[in-house]
C-alpha positions as CSV (number, residue, x, y, z in Angstrom):
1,X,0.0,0.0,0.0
2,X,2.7,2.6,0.8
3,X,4.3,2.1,-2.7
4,X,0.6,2.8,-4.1
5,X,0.8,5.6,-2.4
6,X,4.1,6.8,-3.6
7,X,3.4,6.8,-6.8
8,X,0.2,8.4,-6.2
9,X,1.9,11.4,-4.2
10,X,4.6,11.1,-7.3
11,X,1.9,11.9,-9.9
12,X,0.3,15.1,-7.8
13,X,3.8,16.4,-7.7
14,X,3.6,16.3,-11.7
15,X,0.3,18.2,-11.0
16,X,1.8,20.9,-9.3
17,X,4.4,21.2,-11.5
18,X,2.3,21.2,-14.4
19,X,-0.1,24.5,-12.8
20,X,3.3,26.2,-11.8
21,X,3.8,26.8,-15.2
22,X,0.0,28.9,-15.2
23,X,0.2,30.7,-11.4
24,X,1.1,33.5,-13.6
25,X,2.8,35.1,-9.7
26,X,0.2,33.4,-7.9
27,X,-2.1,35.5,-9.4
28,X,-4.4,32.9,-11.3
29,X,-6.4,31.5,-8.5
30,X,-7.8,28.4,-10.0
31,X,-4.1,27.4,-11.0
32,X,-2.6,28.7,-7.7
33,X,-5.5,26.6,-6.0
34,X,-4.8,23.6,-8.0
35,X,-1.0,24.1,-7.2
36,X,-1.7,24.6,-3.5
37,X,-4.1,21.5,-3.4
38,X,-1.6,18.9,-5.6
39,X,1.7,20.2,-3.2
40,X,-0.5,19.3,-0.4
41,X,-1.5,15.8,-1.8
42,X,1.7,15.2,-2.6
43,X,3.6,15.8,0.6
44,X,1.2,14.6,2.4
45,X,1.6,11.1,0.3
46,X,5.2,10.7,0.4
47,X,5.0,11.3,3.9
48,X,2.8,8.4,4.7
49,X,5.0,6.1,2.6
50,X,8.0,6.7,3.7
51,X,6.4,5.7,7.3
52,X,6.9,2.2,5.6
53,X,9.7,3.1,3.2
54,X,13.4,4.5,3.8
55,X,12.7,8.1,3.8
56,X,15.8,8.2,0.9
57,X,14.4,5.6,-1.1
58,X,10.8,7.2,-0.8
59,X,12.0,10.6,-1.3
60,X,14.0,9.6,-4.5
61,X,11.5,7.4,-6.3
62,X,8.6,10.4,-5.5
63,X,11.2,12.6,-7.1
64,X,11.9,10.3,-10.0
65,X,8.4,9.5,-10.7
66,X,7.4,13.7,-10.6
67,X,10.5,14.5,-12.5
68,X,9.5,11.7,-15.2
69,X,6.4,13.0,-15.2
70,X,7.1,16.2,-15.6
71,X,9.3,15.9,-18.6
72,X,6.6,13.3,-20.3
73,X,4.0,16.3,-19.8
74,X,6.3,18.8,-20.9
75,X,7.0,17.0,-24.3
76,X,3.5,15.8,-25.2
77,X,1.6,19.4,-24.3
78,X,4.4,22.0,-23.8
79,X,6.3,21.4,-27.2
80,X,9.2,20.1,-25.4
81,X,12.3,18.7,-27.5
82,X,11.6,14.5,-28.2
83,X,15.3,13.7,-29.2
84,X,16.6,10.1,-28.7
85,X,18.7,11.3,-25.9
86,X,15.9,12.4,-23.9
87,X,14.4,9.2,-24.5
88,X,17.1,7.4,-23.7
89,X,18.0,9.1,-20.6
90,X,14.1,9.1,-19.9
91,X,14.3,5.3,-20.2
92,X,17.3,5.7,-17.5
93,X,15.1,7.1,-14.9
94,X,12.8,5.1,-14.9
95,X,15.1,1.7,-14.7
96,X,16.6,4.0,-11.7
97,X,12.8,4.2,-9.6
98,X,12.7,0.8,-10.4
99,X,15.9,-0.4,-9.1
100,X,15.1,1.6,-6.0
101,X,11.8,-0.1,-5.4
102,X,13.6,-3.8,-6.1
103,X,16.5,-2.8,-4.1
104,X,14.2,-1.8,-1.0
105,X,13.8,-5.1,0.3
């Protein structure tokens, strides 16, 4: 359950992320409250897995998983560069978060 939760906590943080980019100075309420409500989630997830998990290994998958995210977003709606070498390293992170996980028993 805590690595449901993870992940779950990992894809609000790509939510946040994602309305950072419309806050426009925190001055776009319905972005700054959909910020403000996915940083919460998010904490507040990783913080009840990591009561299960190794707080580094449940800090750096959370991170993984929201930076992955992130990047995936960014490509597919933002016009973001799709070059083999982000794939590639993009492939990379996510054999990282999965060595973590395996390695965590």
């Amino acid at each position: 359950m805590a690595w449901a939760l993870l992940v779950l906590g990992g894809c609000f943080e790509v939510g946040f992320t994602t309305c950072l980019r419309f806050v426009e100075g925190f001055r776009n309420l319905p972005w700054t409250l959909g910020f403000l409500a996915s940083v919460g989630l998010s904490m507040t997830l990783l913080e009840v897995a990591a009561r299960s998990i190794p707080m580094g290994t449940a800090y750096a998958v959370w991170g993984g998983i929201g930076a992955l995210g992130t990047v995936i977003v960014g490509m597919i709606w933002f016009g973001e560069p799709v070059t083999p070498v982000r794939l590639l390293l993009i492939l990379g992170l996510v054999g990282c978060i999965a060595g973590l996980r395996l390695a965590s028993h």
